[in-house]
C-alpha positions in Angstrom: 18.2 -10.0 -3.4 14.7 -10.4 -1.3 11.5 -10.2 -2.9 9.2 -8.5 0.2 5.6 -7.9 0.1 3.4 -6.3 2.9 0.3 -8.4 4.0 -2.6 -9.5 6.5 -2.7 -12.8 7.3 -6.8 -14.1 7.7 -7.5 -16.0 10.5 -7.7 -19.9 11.0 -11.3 -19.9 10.5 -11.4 -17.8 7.0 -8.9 -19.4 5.7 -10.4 -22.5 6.5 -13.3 -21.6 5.0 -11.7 -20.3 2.0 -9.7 -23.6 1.2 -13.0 -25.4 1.9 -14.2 -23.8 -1.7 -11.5 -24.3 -3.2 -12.1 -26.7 -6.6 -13.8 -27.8 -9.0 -11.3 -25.7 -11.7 -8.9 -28.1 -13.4 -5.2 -27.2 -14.2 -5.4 -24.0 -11.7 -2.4 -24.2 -9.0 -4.8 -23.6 -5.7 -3.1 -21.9 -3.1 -2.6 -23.4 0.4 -3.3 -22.4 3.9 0.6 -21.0 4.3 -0.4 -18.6 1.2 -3.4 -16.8 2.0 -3.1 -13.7 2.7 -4.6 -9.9 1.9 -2.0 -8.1 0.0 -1.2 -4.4 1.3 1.7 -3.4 -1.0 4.3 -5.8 -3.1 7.5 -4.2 -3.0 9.5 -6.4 -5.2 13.2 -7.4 -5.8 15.3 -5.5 -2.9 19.0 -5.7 -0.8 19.5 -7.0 1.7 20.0 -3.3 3.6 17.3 -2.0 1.8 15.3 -4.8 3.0 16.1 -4.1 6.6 15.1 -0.1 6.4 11.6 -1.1 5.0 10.9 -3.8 8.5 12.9 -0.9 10.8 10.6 1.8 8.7 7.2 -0.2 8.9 7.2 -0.3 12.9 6.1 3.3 12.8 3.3 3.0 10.4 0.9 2.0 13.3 -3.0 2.6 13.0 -6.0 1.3 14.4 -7.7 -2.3 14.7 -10.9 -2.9 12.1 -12.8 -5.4 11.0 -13.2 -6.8 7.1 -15.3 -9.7 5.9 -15.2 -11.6 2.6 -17.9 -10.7 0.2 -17.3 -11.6 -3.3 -15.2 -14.0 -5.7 -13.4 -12.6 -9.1 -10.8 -12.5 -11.4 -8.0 -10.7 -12.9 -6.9 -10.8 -16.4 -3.8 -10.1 -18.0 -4.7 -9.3 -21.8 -7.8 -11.4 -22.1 -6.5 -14.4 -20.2 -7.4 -15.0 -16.8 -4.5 -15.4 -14.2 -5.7 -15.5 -10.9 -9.1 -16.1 -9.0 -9.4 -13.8 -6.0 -12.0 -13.5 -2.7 -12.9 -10.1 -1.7 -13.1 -8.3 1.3 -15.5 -5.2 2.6 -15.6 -2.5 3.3 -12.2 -1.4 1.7 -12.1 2.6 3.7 -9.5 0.8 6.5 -7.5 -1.2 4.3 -7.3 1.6 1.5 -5.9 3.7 4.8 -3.4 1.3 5.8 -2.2 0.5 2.3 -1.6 4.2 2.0 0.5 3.9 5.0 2.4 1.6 4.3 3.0 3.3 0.6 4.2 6.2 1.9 6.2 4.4 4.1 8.3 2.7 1.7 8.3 5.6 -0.8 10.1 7.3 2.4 13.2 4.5 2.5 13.5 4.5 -1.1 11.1 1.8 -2.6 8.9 3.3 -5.9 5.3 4.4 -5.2 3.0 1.8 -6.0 1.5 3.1 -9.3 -1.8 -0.3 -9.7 -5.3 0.2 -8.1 -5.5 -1.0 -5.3 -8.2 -3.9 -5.3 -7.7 -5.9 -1.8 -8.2 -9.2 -2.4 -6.7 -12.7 -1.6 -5.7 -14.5 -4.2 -7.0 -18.5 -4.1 -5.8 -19.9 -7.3 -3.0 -19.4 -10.2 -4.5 -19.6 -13.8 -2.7 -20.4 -17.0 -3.5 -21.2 -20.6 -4.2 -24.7 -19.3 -6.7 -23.9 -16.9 -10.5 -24.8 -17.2 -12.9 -21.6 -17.2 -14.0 -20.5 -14.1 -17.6 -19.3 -14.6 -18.7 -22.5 -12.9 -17.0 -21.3 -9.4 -17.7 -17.9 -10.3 -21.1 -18.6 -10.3 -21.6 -21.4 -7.7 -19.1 -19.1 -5.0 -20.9 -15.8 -6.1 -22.3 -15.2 -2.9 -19.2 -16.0 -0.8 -19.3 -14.0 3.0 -17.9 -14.7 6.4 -18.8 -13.0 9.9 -16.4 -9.9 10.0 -13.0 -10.6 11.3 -10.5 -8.6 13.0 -7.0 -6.9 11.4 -5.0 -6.7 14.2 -1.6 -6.8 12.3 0.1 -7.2 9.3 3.2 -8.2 8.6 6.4 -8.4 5.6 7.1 -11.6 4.3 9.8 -12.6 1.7 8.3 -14.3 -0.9 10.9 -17.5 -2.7 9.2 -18.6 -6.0 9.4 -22.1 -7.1 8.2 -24.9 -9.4 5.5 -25.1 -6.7 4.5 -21.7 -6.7 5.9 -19.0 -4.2 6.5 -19.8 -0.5 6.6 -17.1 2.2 8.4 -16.4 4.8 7.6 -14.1 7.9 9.8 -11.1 8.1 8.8 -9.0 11.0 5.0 -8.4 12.0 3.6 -5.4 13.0 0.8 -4.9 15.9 -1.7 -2.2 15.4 -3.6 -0.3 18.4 
């Protein structure tokens, strides 16, 4: 089985600046230059043939370039604990396009339709129970931005989860116009 996921990978410079900010939290698992990246749909546990009809399937998704910049700093919360500390991006109209796409795309090959909001984001840091709070960085990082940056592509990646955390591998990237 392959675990796939859909994704734009930032630039050097954004990610740079991303792990730049990255600390100050203790027990959080902060993610590393090889794991940033701007989810566009997680597609989860597949075979091996499935696998290949979602990378031969996304080559037609196409769409124009845009530009995003990062704007905020959050969290998600999974039943009053916090799991993960996130960057934002703006504005979301292109990205909410293109993650539609892509959707529909796998919907068409046989993957279920995404059924969570779609909040794009990039995650910088796991949280568990051992975790210190992150109001601190919330606070201090509140007003995190960058020059807008270009989305000329995104790409699959298979995703191998480990004691370390998850490492990624490129599947296929995809060019847009």
């Amino acid at each position: 089985m392959h675990r796939l996921f859909v994704a734009i990978r930032p630039p050097a410079p954004i990610r740079e600046k991303l792990l730049s900010i990255m600390g100050g939290i203790e027990g959080v698992r902060w993610q590393n230059d090889a794991q940033l990246h701007l989810t566009l749909r997680f597609i989860g546990e597949v075979d091996r043939h499935r696998g290949q009809d979602v990378a031969a399937a996304l080559g037609g998704v196409g769409g124009a370039r845009f530009s995003i910049s990062l704007n905020s700093v959050g969290v998600f919360d999974r039943r009053g604990k916090v799991d993960a500390l996130w960057a934002g991006v703006t504005p979301h109209d292109d990205l909410r396009a293109l993650h539609n796409k892509v959707d529909r795309t796998c919907q068409a090959v046989g993957i279920a339709p995404d059924q969570r909001a779609y909040l794009p984001h990039i995650t910088l840091a796991r949280m568990n129970h051992r975790s210190g709070p992150p109001n601190d960085f919330l606070s201090l990082h509140a007003g995190l931005s960058s020059a807008p940056f270009a989305v000329e592509q995104f790409s699959l990646f298979e995703s191998e989860l480990g004691r370390q955390g998850a490492v990624y591998h490129l599947v296929e990237r995809y060019s847009l116009a």
